[in-house]
ROPA-845273 format. One record per residue (C-alpha): x, y, z; residue number from 1. Coordinates in Angstrom, 1 decimal, padded with zeros to 4 digits. Each point is the difference from the previous one (the first is absolute). Layout:
N
<pt X="X" Y="Y" Z="Z" k="NUM"/>
...
//
This chain:
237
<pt X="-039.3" Y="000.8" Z="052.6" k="1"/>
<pt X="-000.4" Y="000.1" Z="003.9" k="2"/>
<pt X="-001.6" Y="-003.5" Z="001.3" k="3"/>
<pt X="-001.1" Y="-000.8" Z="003.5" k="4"/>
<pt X="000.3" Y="-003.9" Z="000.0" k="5"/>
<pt X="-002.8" Y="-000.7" Z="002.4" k="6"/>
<pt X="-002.3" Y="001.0" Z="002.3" k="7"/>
<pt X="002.7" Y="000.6" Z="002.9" k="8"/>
<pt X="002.7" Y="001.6" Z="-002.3" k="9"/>
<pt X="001.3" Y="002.8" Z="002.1" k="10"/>
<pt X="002.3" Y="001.8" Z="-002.6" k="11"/>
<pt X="-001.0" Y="-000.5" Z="-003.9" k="12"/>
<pt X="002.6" Y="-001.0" Z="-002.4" k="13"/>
<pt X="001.2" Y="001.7" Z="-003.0" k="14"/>
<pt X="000.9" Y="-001.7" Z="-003.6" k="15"/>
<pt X="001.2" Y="002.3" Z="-002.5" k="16"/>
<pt X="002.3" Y="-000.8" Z="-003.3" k="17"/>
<pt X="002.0" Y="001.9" Z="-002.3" k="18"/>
<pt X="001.9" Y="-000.9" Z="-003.5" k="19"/>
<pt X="001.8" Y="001.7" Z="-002.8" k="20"/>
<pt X="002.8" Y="-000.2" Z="-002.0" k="21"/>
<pt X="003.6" Y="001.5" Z="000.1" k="22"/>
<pt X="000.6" Y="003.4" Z="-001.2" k="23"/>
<pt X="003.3" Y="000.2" Z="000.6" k="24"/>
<pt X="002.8" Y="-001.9" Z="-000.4" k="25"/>
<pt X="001.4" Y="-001.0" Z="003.5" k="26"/>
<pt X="-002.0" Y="-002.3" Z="001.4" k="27"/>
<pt X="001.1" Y="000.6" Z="003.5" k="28"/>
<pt X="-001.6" Y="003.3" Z="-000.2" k="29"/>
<pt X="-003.2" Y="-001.5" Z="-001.8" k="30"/>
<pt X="-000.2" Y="-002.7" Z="002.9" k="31"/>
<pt X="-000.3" Y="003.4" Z="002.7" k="32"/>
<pt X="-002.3" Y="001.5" Z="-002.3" k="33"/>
<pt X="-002.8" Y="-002.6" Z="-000.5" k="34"/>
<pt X="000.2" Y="-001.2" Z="003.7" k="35"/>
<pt X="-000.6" Y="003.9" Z="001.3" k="36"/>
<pt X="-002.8" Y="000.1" Z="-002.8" k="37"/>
<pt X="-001.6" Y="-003.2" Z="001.7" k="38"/>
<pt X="000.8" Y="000.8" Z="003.6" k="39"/>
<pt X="-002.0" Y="003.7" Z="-000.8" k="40"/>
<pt X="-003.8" Y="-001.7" Z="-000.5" k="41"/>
<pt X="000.8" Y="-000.7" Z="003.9" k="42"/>
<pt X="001.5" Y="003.6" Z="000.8" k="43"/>
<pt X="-003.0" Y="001.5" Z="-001.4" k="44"/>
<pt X="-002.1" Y="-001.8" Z="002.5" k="45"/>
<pt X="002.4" Y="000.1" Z="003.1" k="46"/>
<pt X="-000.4" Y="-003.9" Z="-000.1" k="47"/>
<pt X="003.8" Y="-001.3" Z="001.5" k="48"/>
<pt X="001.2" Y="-002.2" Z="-003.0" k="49"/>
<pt X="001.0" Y="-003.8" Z="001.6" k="50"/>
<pt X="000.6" Y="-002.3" Z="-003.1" k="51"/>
<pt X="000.6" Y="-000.1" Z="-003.6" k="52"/>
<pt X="-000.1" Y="-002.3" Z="-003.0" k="53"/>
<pt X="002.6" Y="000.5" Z="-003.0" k="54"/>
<pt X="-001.2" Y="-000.6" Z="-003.8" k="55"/>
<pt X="003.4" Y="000.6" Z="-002.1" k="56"/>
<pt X="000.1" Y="000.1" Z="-003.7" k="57"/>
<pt X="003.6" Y="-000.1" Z="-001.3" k="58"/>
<pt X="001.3" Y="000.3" Z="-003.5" k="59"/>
<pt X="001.4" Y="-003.0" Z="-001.8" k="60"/>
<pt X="003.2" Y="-000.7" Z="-000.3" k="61"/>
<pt X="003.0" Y="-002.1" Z="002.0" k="62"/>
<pt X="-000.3" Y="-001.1" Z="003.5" k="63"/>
<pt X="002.2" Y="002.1" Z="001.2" k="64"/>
<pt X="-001.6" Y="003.0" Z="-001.4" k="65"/>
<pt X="-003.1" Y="-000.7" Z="000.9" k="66"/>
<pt X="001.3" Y="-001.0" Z="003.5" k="67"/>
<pt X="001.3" Y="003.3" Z="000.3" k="68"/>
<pt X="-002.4" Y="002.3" Z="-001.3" k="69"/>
<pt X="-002.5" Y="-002.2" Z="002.7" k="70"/>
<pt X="002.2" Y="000.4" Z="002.5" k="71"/>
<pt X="000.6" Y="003.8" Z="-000.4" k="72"/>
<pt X="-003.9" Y="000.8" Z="-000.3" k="73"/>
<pt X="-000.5" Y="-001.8" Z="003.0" k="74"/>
<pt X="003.2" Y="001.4" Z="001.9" k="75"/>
<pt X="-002.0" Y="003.8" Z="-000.9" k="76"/>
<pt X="-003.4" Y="-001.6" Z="001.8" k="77"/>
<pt X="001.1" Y="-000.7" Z="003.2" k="78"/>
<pt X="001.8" Y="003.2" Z="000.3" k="79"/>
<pt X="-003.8" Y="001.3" Z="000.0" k="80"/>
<pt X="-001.8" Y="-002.8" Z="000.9" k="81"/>
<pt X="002.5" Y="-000.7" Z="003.7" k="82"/>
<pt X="-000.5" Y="003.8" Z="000.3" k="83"/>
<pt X="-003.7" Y="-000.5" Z="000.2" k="84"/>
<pt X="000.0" Y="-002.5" Z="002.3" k="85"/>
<pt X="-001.5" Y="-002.6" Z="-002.6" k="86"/>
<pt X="001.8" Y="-003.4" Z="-000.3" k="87"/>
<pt X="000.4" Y="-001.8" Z="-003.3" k="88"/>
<pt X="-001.5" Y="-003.3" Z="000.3" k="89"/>
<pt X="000.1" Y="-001.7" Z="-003.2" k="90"/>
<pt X="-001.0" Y="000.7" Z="-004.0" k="91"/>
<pt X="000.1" Y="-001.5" Z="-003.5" k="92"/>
<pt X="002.8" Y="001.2" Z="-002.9" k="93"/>
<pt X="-000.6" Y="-000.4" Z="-003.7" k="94"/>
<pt X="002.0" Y="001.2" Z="-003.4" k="95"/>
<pt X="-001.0" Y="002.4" Z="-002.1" k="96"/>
<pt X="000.6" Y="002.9" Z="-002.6" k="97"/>
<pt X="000.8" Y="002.5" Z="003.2" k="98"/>
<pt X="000.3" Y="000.3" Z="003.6" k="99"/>
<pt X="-003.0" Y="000.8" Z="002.1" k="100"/>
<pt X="-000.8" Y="-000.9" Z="003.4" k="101"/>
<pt X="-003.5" Y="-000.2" Z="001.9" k="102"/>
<pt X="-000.3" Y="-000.5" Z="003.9" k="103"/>
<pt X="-003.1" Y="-000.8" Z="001.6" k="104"/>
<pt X="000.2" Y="001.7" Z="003.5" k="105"/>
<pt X="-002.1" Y="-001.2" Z="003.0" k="106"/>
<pt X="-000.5" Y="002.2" Z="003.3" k="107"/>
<pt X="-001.7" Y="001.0" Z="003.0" k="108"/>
<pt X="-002.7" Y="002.9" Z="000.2" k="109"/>
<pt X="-000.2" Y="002.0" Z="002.6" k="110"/>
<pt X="-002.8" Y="001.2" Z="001.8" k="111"/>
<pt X="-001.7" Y="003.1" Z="-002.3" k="112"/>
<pt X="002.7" Y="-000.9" Z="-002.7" k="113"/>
<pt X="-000.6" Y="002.5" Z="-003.0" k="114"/>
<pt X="-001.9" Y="-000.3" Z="-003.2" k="115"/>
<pt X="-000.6" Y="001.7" Z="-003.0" k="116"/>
<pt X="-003.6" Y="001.8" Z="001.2" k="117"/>
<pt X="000.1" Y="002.6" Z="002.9" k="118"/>
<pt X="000.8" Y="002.9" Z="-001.8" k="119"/>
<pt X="-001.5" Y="003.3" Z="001.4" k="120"/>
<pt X="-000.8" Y="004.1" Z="-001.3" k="121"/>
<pt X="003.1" Y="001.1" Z="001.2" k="122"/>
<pt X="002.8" Y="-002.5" Z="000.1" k="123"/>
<pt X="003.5" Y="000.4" Z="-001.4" k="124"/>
<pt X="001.3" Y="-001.9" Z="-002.5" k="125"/>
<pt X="003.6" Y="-001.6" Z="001.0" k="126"/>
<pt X="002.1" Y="-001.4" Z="-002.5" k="127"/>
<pt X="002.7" Y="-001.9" Z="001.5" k="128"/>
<pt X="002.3" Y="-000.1" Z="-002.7" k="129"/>
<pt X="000.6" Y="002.5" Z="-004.0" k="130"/>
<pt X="-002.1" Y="-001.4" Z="-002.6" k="131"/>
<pt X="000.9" Y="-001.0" Z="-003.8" k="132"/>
<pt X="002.2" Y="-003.0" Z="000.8" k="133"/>
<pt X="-001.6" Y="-001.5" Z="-002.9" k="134"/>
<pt X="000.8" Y="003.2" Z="-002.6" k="135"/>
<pt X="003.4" Y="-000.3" Z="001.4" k="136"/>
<pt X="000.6" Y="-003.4" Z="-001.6" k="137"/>
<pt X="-002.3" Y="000.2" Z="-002.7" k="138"/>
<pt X="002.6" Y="003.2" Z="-001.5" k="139"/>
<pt X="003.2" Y="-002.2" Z="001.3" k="140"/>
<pt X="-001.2" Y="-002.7" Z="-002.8" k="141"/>
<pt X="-000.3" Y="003.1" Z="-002.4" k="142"/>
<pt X="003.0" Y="001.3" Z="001.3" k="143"/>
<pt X="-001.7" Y="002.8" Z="001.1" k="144"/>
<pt X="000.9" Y="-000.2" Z="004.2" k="145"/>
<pt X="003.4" Y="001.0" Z="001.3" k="146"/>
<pt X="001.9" Y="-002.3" Z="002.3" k="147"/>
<pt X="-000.7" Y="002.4" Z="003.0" k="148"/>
<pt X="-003.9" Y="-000.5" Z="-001.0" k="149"/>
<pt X="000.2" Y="-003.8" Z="-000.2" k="150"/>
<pt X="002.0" Y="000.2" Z="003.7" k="151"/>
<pt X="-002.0" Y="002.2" Z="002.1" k="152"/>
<pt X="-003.2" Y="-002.5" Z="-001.4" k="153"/>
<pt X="002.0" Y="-002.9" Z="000.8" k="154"/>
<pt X="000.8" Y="001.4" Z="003.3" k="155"/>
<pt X="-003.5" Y="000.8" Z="001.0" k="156"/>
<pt X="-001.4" Y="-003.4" Z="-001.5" k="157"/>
<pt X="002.4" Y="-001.9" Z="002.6" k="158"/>
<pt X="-001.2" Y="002.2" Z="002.8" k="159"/>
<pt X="-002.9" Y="-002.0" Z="002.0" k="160"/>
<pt X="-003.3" Y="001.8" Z="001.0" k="161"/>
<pt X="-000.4" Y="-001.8" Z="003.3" k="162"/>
<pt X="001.6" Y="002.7" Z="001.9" k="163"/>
<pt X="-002.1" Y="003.0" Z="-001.7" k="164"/>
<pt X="-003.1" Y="-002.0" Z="000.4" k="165"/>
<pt X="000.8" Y="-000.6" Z="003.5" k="166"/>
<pt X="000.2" Y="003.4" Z="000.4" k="167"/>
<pt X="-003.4" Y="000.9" Z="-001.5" k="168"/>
<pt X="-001.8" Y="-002.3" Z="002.0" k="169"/>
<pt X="001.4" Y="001.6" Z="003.1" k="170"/>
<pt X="-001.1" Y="003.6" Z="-001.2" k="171"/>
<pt X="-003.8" Y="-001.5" Z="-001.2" k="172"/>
<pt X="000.0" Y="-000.7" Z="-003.5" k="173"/>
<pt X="-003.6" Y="-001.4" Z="-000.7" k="174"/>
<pt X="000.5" Y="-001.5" Z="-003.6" k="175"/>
<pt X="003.4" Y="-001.0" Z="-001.5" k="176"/>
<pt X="001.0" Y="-001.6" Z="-003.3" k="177"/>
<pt X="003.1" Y="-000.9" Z="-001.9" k="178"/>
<pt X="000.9" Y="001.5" Z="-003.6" k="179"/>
<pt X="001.1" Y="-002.7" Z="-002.1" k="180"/>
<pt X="-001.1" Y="-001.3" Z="-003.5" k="181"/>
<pt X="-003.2" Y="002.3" Z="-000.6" k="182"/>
<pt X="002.3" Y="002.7" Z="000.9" k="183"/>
<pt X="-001.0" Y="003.8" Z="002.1" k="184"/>
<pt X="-003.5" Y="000.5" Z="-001.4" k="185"/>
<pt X="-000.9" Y="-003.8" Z="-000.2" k="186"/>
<pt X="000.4" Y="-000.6" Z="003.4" k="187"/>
<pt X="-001.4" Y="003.8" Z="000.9" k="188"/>
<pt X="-003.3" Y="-001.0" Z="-001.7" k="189"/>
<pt X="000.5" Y="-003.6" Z="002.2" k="190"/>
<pt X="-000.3" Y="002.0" Z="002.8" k="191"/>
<pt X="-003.0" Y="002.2" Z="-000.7" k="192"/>
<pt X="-001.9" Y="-002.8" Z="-001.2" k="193"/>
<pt X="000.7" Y="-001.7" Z="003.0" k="194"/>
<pt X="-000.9" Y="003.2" Z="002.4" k="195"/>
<pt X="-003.4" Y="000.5" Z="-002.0" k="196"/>
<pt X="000.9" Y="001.2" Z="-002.8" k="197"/>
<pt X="001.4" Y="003.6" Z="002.0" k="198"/>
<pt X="002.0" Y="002.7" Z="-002.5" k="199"/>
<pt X="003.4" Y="001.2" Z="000.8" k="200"/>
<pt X="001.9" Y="002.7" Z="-001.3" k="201"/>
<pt X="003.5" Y="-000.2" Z="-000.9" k="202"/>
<pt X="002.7" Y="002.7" Z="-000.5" k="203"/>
<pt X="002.3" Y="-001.6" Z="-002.5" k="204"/>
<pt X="002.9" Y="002.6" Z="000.9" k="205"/>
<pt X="000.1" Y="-001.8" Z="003.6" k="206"/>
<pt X="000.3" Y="-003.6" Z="-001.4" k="207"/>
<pt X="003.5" Y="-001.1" Z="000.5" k="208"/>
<pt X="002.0" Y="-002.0" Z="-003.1" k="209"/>
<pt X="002.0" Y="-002.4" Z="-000.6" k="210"/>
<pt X="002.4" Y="002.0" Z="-002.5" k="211"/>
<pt X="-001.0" Y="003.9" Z="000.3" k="212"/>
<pt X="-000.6" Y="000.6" Z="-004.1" k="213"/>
<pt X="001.3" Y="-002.8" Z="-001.8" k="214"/>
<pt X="-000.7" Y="000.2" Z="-003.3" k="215"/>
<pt X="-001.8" Y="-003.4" Z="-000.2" k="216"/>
<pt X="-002.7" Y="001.9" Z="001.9" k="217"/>
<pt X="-000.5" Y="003.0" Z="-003.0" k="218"/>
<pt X="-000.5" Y="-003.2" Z="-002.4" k="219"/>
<pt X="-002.6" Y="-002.0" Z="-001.3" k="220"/>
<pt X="000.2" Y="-003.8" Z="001.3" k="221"/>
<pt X="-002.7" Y="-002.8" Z="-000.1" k="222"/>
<pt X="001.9" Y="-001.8" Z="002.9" k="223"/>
<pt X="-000.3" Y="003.4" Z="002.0" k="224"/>
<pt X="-003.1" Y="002.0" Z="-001.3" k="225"/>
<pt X="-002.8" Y="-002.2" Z="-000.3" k="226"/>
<pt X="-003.2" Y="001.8" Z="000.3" k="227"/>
<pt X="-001.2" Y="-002.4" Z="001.8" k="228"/>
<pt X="001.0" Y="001.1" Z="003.8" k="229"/>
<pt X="-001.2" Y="003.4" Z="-001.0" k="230"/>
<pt X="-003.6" Y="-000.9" Z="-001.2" k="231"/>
<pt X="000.0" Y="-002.3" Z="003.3" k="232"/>
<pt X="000.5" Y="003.0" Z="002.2" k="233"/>
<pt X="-001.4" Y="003.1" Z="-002.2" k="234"/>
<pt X="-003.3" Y="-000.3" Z="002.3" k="235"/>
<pt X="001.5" Y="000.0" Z="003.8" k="236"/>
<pt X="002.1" Y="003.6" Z="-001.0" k="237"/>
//
């Protein structure tokens, strides 16, 4: 949400949150993960992320483990969340079956700061990063992902989008979204809708993944092929 707290507000403020759970088993790397996820809601905008607010979930067990598996997750944060600029200022902790972390992230919006309408006959698509992060781990739990598949999604999941979304700004992007939880197509239909319902036309052998041909994506996988994204978008291609 962008909010302009009264009448003489000269630069609106930006409150976004983010939360899921672990999905893989260092938590340092989870921490890095989930606070790029939340800082990207501001990317997508150009808004310049300022603060954020920590909800940790931690599993039971020991103090000590639970102290350390906190600790780690958080240690992996501020790697992303320093990087960004964007202090952490406080946050609640609680046990639970599994590790997960949420950050609600405030910032600044800057003048013609981008939204989700805007789109235009003729624009380019830009995706900033492969796609299929989520196929990747949803074959690693079916032992379906190599190592090398897991790593290079790792590797671009820990990779911030604030310095590719700075750079679309500065070449005129007029509508800009992040790919998260509805995945590719969700977020493509988000877009449309937003632009007035415009069509777009996408050449699937240009898309980039996350894992060039895993099997996980030749297979059948309610986590990864819901019909549901496709239905949402079938009438904007």
């Amino acid at each position: 949400a962008v909010v302009a707290y009264g009448e003489t507000a000269k630069v609106p403020v930006v409150h976004t949150v983010d939360f899921f759970r672990s999905f893989v088993s260092d938590p340092f790397v989870f921490g890095r993960v989930a606070a790029n996820h939340a800082l990207s809601d501001c990317d997508a905008m150009g808004a310049a992320p300022a603060t954020a607010l920590a909800l940790c979930v931690v599993p039971y067990g020991g103090g000590r483990q639970v102290e350390d598996a906190l600790a780690q997750m958080m240690a992996g944060a501020r790697v992303a969340l320093d990087a960004a600029g964007c202090q952490l200022v406080g946050g609640h902790t609680c046990e639970g079956a599994e590790l997960g972390l949420g950050l609600a992230v405030n910032g600044a919006a800057p003048p013609g700061y981008l939204t989700k309408g805007g789109l235009q006959e003729g624009d380019a698509l830009v995706l900033t990063k492969p796609l299929g992060t989520g196929a990747v781990f949803a074959g690693d739990m079916r032992a379906l992902a190599t190592a090398r598949d897991v790593r290079g999604a790792l590797e671009g999941m820990c990779r911030s989008n604030g310095p590719a979304a700075a750079v679309l700004r500065e070449h005129g992007c007029v509508a800009c979204t992040d790919v998260t939880g509805f995945g590719f197509l969700g977020h493509l239909a988000e877009l449309c809708r937003a632009s007035g319902g415009c069509r777009v036309s996408v050449e699937l052998s240009n898309v980039p993944a996350a894992a060039p041909n895993p099997p996980v994506f030749r297979t059948s996988s309610p986590r990864t092929s819901s019909p549901r994204p496709v239905a949402a978008v079938t009438r904007y291609l």
